[in-house]
Each structure stands twice: as C-alpha cells, then as structure tokens.
MDAnalysis code that builds the backbone (N, CA, C; Angstrom):
import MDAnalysis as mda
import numpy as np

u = mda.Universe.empty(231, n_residues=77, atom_resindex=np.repeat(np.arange(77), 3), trajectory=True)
u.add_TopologyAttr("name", ["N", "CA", "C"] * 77)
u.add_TopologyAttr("resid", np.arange(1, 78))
u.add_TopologyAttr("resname", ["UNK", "UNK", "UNK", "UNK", "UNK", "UNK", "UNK", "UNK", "UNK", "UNK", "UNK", "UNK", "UNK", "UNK", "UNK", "UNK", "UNK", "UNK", "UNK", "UNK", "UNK", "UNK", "UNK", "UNK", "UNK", "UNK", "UNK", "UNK", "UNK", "UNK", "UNK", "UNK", "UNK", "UNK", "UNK", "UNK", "UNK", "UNK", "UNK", "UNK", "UNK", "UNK", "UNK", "UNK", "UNK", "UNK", "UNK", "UNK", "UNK", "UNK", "UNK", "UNK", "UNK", "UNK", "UNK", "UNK", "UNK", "UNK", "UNK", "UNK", "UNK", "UNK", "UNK", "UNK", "UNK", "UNK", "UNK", "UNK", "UNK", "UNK", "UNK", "UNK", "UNK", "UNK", "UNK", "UNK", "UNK"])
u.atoms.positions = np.array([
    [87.833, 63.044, 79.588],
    [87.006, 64.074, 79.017],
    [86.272, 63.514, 77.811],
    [85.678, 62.653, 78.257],
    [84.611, 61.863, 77.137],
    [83.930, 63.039, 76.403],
    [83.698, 63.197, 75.245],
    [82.622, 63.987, 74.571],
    [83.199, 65.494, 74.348],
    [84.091, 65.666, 74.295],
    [84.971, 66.631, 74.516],
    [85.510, 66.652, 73.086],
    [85.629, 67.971, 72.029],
    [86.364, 67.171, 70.802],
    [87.637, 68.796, 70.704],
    [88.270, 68.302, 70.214],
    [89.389, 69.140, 69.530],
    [88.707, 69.915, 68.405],
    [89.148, 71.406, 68.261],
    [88.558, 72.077, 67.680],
    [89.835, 72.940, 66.733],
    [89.702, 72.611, 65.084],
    [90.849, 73.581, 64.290],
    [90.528, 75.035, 64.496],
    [91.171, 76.015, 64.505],
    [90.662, 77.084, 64.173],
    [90.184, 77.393, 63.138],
    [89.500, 78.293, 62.975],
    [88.596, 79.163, 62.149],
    [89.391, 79.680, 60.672],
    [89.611, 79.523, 59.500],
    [90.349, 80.026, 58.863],
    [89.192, 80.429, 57.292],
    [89.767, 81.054, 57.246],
    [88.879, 81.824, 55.620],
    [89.605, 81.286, 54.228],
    [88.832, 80.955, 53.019],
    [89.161, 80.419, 52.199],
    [89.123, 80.765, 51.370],
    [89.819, 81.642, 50.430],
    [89.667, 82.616, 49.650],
    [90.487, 82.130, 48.134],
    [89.332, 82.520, 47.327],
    [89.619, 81.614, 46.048],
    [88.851, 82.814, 44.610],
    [88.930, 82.573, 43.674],
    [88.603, 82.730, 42.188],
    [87.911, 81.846, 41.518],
    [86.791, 82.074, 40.854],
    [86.027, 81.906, 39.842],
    [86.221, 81.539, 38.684],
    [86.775, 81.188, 37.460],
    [86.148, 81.186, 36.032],
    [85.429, 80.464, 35.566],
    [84.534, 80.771, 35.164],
    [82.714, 79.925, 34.629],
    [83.025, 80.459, 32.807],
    [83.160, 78.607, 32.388],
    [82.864, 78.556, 30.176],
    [81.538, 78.266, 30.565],
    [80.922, 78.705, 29.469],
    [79.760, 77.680, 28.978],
    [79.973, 76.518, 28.361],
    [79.182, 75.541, 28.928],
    [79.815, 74.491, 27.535],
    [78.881, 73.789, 27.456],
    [77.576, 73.886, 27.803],
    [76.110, 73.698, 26.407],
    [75.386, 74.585, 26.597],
    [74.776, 74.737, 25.639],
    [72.993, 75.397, 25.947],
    [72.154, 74.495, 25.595],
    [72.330, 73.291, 25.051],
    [71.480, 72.355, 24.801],
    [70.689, 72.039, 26.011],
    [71.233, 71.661, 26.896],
    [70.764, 71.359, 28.340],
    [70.285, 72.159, 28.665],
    [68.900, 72.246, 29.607],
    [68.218, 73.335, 30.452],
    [68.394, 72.621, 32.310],
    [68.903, 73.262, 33.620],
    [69.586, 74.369, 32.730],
    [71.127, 74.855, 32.161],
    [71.728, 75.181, 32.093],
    [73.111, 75.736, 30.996],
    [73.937, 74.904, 31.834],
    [75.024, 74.403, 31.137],
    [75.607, 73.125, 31.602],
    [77.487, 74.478, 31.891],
    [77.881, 74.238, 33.060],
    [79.039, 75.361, 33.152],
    [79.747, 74.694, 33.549],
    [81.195, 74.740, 32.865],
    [82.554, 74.476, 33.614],
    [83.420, 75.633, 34.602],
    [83.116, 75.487, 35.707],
    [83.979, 76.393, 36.754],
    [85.024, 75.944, 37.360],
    [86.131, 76.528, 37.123],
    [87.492, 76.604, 37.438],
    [87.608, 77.466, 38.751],
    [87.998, 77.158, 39.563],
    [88.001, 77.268, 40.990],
    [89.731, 77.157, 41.441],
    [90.489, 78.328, 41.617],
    [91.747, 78.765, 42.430],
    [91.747, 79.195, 43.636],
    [92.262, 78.760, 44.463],
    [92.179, 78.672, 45.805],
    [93.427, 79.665, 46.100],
    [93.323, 80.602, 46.580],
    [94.534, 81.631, 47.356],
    [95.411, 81.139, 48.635],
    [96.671, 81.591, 48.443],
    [97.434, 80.468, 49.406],
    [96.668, 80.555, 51.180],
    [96.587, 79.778, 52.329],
    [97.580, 78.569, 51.610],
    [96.623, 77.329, 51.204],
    [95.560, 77.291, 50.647],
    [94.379, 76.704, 49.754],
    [94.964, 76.470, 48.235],
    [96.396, 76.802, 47.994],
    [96.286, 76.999, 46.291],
    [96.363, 75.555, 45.712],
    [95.238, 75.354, 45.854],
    [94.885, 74.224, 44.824],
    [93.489, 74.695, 43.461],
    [93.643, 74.174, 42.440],
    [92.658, 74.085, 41.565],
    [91.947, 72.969, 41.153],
    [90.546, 73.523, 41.351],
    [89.514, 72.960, 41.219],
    [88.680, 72.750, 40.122],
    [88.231, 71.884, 38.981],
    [87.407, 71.737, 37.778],
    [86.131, 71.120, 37.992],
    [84.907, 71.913, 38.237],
    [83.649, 71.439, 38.505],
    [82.862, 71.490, 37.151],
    [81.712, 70.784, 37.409],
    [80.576, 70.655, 35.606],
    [79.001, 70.676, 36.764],
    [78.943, 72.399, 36.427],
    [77.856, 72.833, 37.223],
    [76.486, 72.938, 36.271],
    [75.303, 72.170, 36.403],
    [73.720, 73.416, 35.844],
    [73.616, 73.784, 36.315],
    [73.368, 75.109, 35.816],
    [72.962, 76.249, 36.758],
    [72.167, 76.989, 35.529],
    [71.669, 78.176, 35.831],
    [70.538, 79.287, 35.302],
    [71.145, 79.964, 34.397],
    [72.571, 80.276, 35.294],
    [73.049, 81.546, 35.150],
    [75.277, 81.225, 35.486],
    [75.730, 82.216, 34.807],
    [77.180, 82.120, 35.240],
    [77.513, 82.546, 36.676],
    [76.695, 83.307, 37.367],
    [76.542, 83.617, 38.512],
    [75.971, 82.830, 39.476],
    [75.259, 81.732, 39.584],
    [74.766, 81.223, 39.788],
    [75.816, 79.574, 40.153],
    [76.424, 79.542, 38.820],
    [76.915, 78.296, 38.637],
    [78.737, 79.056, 39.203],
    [79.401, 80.110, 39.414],
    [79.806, 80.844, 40.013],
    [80.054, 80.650, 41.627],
    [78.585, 80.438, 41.981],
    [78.733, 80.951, 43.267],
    [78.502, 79.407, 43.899],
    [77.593, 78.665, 43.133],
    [77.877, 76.908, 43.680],
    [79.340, 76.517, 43.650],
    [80.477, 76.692, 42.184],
    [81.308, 76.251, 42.778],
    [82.272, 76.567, 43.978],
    [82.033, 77.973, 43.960],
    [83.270, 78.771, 45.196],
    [81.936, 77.531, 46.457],
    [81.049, 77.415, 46.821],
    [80.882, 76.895, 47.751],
    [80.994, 75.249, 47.943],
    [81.462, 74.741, 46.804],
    [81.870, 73.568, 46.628],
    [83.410, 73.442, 47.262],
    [83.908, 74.283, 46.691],
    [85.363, 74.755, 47.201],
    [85.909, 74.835, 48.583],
    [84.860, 75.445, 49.009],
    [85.065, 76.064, 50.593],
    [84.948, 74.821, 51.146],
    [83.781, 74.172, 50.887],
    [83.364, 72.745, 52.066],
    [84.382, 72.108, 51.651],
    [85.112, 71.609, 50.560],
    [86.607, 70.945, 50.357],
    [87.717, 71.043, 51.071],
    [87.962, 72.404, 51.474],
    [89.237, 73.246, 51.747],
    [88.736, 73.745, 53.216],
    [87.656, 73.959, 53.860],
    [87.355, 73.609, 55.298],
    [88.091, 72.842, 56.155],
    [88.559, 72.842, 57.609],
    [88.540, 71.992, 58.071],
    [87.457, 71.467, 58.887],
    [87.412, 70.720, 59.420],
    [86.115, 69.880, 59.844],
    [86.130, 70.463, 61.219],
    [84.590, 70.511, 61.940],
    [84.618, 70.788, 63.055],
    [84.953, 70.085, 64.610],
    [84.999, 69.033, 64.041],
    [86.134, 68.139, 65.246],
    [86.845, 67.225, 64.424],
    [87.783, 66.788, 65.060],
    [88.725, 65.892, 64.459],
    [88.944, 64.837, 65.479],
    [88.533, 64.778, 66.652],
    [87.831, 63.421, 67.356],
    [86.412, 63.371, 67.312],
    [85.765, 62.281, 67.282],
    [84.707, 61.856, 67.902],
    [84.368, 60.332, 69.100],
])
C-alpha cells in the first residue's frame, strides 16, 4: 500500500493566554505570552510576540501553541 499514510486522530488543544507588555519602545508593542496548555497538552509555553495589540499578540501565540501540540497529518511518508 505504497502512498497510503497512517493517520492520528483529530484531537483539540485547549490552552490559556497571559500577554505582559514588555516595551512600547518598539512599534509594534513587543509582548510576552505565556501559553498553558490543558491536559493532556499541559505544557507551558513563553513566546516574545510584536503585535498591535494584546489581542492580537494573544491570539498568535495560542496559534503558535496549537501547531506545537498538533499531531502531524501522517506519520509515514
């Protein structure tokens, strides 16, 4: 079954937010987001996001997170 790959299931990754500021010197706003992962993901995450906004820099890291804590869509090739 050449070309054929093994497939993980589908699982959801459900995690928490906290966004410091930690410049305004920088344009744009330089954010540290702390990223908790809900079991069974519970790992923590420390990202150094620019972003606009805390929402913004918020919502890049939860998606930084996810592609981490994903599994991949085949695991042969």
């Amino acid at each position: 079954m050449v070309g054929e790959f093994l497939r993980g299931n589908d699982c959801q990754v459900l995690c928490d937010a906290i966004v410091d500021l930690v410049s305004r010197v920088q344009r744009p706003f330089l954010w540290k987001v702390t990223v908790t992962g809900l079991p069974p993901h519970s790992v923590t995450r420390v990202y150094e996001i620019a972003a606009k906004s805390d929402n913004v820099a918020a919502m890049t890291g939860i998606e930084k997170f996810v592609k981490e804590m994903s599994r991949p869509l085949a695991i042969l090739q």
